[in-house]
C-alpha positions as CSV (number, residue, x, y, z in Angstrom):
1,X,0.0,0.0,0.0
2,X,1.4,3.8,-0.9
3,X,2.4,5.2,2.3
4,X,-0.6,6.3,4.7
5,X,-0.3,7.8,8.1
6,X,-4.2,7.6,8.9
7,X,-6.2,4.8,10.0
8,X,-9.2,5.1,12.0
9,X,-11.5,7.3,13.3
10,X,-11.0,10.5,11.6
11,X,-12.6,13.4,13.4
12,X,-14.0,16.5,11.9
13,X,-14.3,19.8,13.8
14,X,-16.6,22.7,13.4
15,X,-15.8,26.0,12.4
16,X,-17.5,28.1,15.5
17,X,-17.9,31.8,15.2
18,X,-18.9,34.9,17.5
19,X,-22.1,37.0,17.8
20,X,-20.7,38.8,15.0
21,X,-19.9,35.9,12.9
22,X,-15.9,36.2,13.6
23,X,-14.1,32.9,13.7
24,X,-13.5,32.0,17.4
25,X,-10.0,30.4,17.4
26,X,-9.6,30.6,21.4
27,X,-13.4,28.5,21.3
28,X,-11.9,25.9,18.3
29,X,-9.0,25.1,19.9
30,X,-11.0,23.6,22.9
31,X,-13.4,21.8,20.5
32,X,-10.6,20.3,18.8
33,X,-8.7,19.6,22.2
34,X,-12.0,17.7,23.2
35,X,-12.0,15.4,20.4
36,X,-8.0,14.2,20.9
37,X,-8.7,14.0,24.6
38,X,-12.0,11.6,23.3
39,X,-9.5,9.1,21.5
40,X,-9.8,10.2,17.7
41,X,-7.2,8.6,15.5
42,X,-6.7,11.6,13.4
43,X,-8.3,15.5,13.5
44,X,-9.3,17.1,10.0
45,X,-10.1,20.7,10.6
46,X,-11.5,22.4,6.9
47,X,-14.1,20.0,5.9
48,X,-17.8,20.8,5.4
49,X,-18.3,20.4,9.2
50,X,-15.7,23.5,9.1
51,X,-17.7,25.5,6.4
52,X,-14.7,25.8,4.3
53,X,-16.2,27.4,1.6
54,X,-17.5,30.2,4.3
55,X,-13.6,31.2,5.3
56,X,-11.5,33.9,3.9
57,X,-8.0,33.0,3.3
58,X,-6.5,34.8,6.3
59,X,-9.3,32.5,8.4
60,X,-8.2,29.1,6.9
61,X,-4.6,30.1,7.9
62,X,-5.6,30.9,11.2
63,X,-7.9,27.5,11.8
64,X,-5.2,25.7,10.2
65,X,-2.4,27.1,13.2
66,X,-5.1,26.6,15.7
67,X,-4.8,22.9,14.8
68,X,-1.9,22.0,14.3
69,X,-1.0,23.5,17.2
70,X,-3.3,22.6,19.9
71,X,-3.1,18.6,18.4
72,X,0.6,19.3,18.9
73,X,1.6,16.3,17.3
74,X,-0.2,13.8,19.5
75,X,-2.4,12.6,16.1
76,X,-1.7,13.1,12.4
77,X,-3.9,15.8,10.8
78,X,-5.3,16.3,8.0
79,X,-6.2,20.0,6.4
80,X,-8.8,20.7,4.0
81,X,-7.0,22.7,1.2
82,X,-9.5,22.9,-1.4
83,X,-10.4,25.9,-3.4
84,X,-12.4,26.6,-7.1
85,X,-8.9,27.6,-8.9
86,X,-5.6,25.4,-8.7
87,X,-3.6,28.7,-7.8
88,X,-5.9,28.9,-4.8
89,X,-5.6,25.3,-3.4
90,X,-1.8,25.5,-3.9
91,X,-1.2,28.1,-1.7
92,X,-3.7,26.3,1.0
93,X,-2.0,23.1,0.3
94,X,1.5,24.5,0.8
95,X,0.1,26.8,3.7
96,X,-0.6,23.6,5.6
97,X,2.5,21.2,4.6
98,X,4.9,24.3,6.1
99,X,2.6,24.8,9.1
100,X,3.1,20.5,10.0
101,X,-0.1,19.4,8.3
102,X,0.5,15.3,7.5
103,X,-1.5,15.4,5.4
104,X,-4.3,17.7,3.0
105,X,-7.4,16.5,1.7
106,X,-8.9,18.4,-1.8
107,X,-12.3,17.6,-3.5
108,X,-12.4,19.1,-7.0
109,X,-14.8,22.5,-6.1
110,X,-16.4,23.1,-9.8
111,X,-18.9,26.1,-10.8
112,X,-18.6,24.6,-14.3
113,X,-18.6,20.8,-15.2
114,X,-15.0,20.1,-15.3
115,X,-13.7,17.4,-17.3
116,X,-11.6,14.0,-16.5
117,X,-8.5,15.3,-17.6
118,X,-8.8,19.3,-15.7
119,X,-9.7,17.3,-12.5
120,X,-6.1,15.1,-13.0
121,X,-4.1,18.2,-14.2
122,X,-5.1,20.0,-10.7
123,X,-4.6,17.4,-8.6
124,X,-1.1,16.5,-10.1
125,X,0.0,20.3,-10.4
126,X,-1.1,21.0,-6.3
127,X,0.8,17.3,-5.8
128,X,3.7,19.1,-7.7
129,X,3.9,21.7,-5.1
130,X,3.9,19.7,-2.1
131,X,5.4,16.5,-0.9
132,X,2.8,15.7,2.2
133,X,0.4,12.8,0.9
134,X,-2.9,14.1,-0.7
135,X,-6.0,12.4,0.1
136,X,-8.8,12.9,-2.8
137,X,-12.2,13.8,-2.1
138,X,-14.9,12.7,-3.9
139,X,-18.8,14.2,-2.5
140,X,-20.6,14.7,-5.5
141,X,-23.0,16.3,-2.8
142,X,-21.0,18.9,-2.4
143,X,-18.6,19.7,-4.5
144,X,-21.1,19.2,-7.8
145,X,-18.3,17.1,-9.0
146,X,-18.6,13.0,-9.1
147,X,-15.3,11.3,-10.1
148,X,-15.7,7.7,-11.4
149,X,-13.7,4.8,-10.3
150,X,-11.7,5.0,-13.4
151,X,-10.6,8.9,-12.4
152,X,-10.1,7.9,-8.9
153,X,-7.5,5.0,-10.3
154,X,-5.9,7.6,-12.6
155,X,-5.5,10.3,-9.7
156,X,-3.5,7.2,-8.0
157,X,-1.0,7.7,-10.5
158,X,0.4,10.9,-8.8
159,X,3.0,9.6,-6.6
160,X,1.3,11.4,-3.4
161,X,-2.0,11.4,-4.0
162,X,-2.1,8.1,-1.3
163,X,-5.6,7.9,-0.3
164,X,-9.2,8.4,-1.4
165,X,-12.2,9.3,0.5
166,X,-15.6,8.1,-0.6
167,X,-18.8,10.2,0.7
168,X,-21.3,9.1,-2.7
169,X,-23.2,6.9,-0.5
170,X,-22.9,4.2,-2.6
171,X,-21.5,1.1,-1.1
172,X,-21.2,-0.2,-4.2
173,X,-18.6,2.2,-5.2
174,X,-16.5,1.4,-2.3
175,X,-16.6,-2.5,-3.2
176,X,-15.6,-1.7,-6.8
177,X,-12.5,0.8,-5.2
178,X,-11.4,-2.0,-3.1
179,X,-11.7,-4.6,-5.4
180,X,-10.1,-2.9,-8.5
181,X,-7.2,-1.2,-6.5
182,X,-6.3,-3.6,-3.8
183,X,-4.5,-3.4,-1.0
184,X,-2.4,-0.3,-3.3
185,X,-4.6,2.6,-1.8
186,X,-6.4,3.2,1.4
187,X,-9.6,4.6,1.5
188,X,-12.0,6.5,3.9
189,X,-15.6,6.3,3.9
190,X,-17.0,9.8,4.8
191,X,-20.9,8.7,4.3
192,X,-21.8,8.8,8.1
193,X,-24.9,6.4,7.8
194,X,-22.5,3.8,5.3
195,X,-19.6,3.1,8.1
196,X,-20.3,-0.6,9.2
197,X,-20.9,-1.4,5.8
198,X,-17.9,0.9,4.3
199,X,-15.7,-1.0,6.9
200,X,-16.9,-4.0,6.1
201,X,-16.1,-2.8,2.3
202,X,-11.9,-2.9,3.9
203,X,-12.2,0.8,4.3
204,X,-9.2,1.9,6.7
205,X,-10.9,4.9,8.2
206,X,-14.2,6.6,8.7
207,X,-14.3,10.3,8.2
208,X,-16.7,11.8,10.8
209,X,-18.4,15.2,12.6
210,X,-20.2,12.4,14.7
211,X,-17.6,12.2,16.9
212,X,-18.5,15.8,18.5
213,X,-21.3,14.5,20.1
214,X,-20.5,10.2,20.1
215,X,-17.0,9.6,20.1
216,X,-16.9,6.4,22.5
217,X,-19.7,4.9,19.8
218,X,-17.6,6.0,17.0
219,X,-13.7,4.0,18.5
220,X,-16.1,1.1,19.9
221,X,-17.4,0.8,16.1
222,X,-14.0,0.7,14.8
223,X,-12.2,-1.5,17.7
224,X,-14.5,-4.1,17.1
225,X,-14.2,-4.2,13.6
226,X,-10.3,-4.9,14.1
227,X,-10.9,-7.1,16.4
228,X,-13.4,-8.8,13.7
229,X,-16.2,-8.9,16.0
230,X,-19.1,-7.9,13.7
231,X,-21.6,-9.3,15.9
232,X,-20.7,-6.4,18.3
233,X,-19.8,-4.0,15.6
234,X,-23.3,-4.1,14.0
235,X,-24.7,-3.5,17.6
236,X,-22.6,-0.7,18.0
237,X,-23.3,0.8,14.4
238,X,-27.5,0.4,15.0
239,X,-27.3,2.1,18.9
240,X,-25.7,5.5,16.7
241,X,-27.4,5.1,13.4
242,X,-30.4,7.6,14.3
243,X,-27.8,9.6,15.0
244,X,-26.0,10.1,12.2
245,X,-28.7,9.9,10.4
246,X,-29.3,13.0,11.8
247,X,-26.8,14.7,11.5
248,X,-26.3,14.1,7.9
249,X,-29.7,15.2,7.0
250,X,-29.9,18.2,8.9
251,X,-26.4,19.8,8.3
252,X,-23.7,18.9,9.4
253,X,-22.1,22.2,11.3
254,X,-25.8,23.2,12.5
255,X,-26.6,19.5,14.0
256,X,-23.0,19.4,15.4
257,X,-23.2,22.9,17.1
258,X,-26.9,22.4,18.3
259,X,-25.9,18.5,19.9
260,X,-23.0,20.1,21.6
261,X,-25.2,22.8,22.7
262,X,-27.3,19.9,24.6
263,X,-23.8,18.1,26.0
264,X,-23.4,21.5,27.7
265,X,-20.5,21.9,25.3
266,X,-20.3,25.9,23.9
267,X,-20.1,25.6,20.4
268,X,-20.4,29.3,19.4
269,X,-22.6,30.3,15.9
270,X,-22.8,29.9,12.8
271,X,-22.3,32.3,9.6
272,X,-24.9,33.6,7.4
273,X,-26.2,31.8,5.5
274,X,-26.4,28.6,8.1
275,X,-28.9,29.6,10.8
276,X,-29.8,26.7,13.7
277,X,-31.6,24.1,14.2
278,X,-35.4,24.7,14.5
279,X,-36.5,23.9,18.4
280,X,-38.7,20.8,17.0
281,X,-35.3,19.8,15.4
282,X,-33.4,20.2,18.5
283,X,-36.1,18.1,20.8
284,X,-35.8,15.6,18.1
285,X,-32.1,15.7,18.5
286,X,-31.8,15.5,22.3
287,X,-34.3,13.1,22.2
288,X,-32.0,10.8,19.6
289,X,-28.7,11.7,22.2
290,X,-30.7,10.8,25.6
291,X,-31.8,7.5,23.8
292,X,-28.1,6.8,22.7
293,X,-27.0,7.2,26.3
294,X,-29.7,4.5,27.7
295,X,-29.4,1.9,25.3
């Protein structure tokens, strides 16, 4: 397998702002300090639990630093670099390799359809720029951008682009990956509701905001499955399935925020556009947490 530093539970923190919609470094930094202290195997600030699309430049430096330094070295990280223009996501990507990043994550961010061959050339000229392993995104969801199999395999051919995370929601896609590539690529499921089944696919990682609000389900989920007891693993995976279910189809950053909210965790706010969680939203969601804890 190409070299890999993550396996895992790979935990994504929100982005939390102030009354006036200011990033709250001092507030992140004890969010992300929660989720090492938790037991993640990995913490992956500037994903869409962070809003990345929502942050200036000088803000994704600034969460970047925040990071790095208050994980100080005690788990791999991995930065979310991606921007709409190559230029862009270079600078992010080599913004994050010189401030210790192990690792950056892109997902091709398109306004217009791009094509098989734009989507290689700017993930091979970022890869060019760098020499921390790349792990490539693929959320048709989010980015408006699905990459096949066959582009996935191609992308492979950059010496670092390592690792791929899947987040379609198709389970079928993640048996095709790990039957066509092998043991020559790890991959990370990033579909929340998917991750018995994605582990069961031989994914090496699950990609998750869940573990803001679950994170003894989440490591319990995953030591089982090393230990290959599935019989415990699928108990595990159905006593937190409503709530990533949740989470998933509410928003990621405003169910995170408002289920840290109930664990009597600050979480700050959100920034326009995003507003909360309805109230009948947040009963349902404390109802789905107070459930979790009794089963």
């Amino acid at each position: 397998m190409k070299d890999t530093v993550f396996k895992g539970i790979i935990a994504y923190p929100i982005t939390p702002f102030d009354k006036e919609e200011k990033v709250d470094i001092v507030l992140f930094k004890k969010l992300v300090e929660r989720l090492v202290a938790a037991g993640s195997h990995a913490i992956a600030p500037l994903g869409s639990t962070g809003v990345l699309p929502y942050l200036s430049d000088e803000e994704k430096e600034a969460v970047t630093e925040a990071t790095i330094d208050q994980v100080s070295g005690r788990v791999p990280t991995l930065v979310g670099v991606s921007n709409l223009t190559t230029e862009k996501t270079i600078y992010h990507a080599r913004f994050a390799e010189r401030a210790g990043a192990a690792a950056v994550m892109i997902i091709p961010m398109s306004y217009w359809k791009l094509s098989d061959d734009e989507i290689f050339r700017h993930y091979d000229a970022v890869a060019s720029k760098i020499s921390i392993p790349i792990m490539a995104y693929n959320n048709p969801a989010t980015s408006g951008v699905d990459m096949s199999t066959g582009l996935l395999k191609r992308l492979l051919e950059i010496p670092n682009v390592t690792m791929i995370k899947e987040s379609t929601g198709d389970i079928q896609r993640m048996h095709t990956l790990k039957k066509e590539l092998g043991e020559e690529v790890a991959f990370y499921n990033g579909s929340n509701p998917l991750a018995l089944a994605a582990f069961a696919a031989g994914a090496d990682g699950w990609c998750t905001a869940a573990t803001n609000l679950i994170p003894e389900l989440n490591i319990m989920l995953y030591d089982a499955v090393q230990a290959n007891d599935w019989e415990k693993a699928r108990q595990l995976f159905y006593k937190q399935l409503d709530v990533l279910k949740f989470i998933v189809a509410k928003g990621l950053p405003r169910a995170v925020k408002a289920g840290l909210h109930l664990l009597d965790q600050d979480a700050g706010y959100l920034r326009s556009p995003l507003q909360p969680l309805e109230e009948k939203e947040v009963v349902h969601l404390k109802q789905i947490l107070n459930d979790v804890t009794q089963m």
